[in-house]
N, C-alpha and C positions, 0 to 999 in steps of 0.2 A: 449867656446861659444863666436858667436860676441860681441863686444859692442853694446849695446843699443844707433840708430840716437836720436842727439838731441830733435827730433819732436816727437818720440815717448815717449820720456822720460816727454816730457810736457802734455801728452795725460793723462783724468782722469784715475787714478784706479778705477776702477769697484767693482771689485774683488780682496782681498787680504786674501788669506789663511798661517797661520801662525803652524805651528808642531801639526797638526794635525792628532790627533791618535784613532783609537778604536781596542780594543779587544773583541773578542767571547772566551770565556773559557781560552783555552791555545794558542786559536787562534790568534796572531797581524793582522787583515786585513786591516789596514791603520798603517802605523809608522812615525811618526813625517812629512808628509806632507808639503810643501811648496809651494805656486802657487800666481803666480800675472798675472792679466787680464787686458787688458785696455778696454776704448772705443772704439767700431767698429772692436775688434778683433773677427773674429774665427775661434773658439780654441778647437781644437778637442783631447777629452781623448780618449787613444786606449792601447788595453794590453787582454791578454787571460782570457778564464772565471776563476774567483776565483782571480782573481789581486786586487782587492779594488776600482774598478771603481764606481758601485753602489752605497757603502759606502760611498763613497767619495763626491758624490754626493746629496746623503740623509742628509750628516751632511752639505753639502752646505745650502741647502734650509732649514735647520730647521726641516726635518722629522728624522733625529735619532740624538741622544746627544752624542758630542765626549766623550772620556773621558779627554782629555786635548787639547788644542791649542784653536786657534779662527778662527771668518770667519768671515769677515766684505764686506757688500756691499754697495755699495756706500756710507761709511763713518762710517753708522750704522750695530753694532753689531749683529749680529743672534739672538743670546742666551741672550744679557744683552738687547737687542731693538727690539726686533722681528714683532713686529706690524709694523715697518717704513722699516726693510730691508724687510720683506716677501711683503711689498707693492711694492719692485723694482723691485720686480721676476715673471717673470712667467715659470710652472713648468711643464715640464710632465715626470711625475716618473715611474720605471720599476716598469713592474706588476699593469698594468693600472688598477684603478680599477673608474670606474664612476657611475653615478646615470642613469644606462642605463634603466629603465621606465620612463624616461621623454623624449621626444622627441629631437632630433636637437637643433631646437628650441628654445626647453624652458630651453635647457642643458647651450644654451649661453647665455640666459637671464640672468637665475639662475648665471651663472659666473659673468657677469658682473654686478649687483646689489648688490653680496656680495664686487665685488672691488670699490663699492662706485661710479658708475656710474649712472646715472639718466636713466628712462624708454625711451624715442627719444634714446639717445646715443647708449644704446647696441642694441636699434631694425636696427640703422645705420650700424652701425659696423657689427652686424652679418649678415647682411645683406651682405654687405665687404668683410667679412670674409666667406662665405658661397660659394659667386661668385668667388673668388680667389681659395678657395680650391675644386671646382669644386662638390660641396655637396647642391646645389640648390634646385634640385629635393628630395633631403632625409630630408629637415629641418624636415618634417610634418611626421616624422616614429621616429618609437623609437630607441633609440640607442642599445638597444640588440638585435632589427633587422641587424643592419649596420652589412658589412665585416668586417675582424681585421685592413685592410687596413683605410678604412672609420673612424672607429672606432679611430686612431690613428689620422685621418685630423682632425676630428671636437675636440679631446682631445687638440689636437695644438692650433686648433685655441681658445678652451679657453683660455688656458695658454696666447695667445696674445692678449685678447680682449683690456684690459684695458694697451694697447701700455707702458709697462714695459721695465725697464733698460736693465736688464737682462735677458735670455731665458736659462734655463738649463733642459736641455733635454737627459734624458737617452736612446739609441736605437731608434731614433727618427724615424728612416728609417726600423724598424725592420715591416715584413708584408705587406709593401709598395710597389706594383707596381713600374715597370722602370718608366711612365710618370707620376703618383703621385708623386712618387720620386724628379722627377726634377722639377714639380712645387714647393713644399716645397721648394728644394734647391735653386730656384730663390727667392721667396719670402723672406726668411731667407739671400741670398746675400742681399736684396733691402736692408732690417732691419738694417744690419752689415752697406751697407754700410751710409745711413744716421745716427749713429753714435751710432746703439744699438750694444750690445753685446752677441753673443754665444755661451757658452758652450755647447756639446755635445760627447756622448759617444758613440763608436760602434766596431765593432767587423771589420767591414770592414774595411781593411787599403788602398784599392784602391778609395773607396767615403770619407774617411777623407783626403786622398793624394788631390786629384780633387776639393774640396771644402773649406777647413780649411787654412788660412795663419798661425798659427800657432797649435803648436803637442804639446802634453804631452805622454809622455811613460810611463807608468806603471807597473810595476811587483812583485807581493806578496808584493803592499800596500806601495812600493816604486815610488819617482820619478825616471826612469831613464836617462829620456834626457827629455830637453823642453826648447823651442825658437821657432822662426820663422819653418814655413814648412823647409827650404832650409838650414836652420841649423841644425836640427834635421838630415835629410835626408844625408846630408853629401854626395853628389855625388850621391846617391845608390836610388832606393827605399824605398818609409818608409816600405814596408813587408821585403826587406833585412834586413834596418838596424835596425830593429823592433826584428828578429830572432836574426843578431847580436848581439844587446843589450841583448836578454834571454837570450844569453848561446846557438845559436846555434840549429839548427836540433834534436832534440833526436832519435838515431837509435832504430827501433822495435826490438829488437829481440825474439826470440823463436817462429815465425811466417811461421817458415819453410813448417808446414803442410798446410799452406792459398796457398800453389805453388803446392800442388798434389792435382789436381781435382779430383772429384766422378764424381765417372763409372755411 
């Protein structure tokens, strides 16, 4: 892997993940884990379903307990500080689940009062945040009216009310419309580039290619490459070198009879 430019080397860490592990049963779906993020990167996790992506992300934020390692953001520890790092976070987790009888509205209210925002402040902002994500018209409907698409903007835009260090976002595109899509992804550029930070997860390797400066590769709860996009990537595409790194194509066989139609 390259060396690390001096410039970046002085950039804060954000984000530092240290041998971070968890088990199911007999299951290891994370094993000893290593990850460092800086400011204004992002940084996109990609890897097949059942890789530790999820996981990996749950024990970022404070929603599942490793069994060993640490996760420090911005200074402050998860698990031994959690009140000061989950304040640098904003989160949207897989298998969204929200307070879909309150309206829009009052969905961001409710967010931004519990992040210690005063009453002006979040009517501002979601207000902001409303006109940005193109959810104007829907404040005044409940959220379990909304689309899954919708449903997934105005989630965002909690996670962003109270303008956090951090954004770690599982499948953040998963539901999402092509021009939903690319609002998110500009907005989310704007963020990165005045000097927040993005993690995100997703199955797509052509929208983390397109969007992310830098990869992490994943597979059964391993790192397998992670740097800059163009370092990862190595000449190829990241779906090439993504296959590459698995192990390659897996050939089907005993599929012989899917080639003789019915009559």
């Amino acid at each position: 892997m390259a060396e690390a430019s001096p410039t970046r080397i002085a950039q804060d860490v954000v984000l530092s993940v240290a041998g971070l592990t968890k088990r199911f049963d007999d299951t290891l779906a994370v094993s000893g884990l290593d990850l460092e993020v800086r400011a204004g990167d992002f940084y996109g996790i990609v890897g097949p379903n059942g890789a530790g992506k999820t996981t990996t992300l749950s024990m970022i934020t404070g929603l599942l307990r490793p069994d060993s390692g640490t996760v420090v953001v911005h200074g402050s520890n998860v698990w031994s500080d959690p009140v000061i790092a989950k304040r640098n976070m904003g989160v949207l987790p897989d298998r969204l689940r929200l307070f879909d009888r309150l309206t829009g509205a009052q969905l961001l209210y409710y967010a931004g009062i519990l992040r210690g925002l005063d009453g002006a402040t979040v009517r501002k902002r979601s207000a902001d945040l409303a006109r940005a994500f193109g959810l104007e018209e829907a404040m005044g409907r409940l959220v379990s009216d909304y689309s899954a698409g919708m449903t997934k903007k105005v989630a965002l835009a909690a996670a962003m009310i109270h303008s956090p260090r951090l954004l770690v976002l599982d499948e953040p595109f998963e539901s999402v419309d092509p021009v939903s899509a690319a609002t998110v992804t500009d907005i989310l550029k704007k963020y990165a580039a005045a000097g927040g930070t993005v993690v995100l997860s997703s199955h797509s390797m052509d929208l983390v290619q397109r969007i992310c400066d830098h990869v992490a590769v994943v597979v059964n709860g391993e790192i397998l490459a992670d740097g800059t996009m163009d370092e990862v990537r190595d000449g190829k595409t990241l779906e090439d070198r993504f296959i590459q790194l698995a192990g390659g194509l897996q050939t089907a066989e005993g599929l012989q009879w899917l080639h003789n139609f019915s009559t």
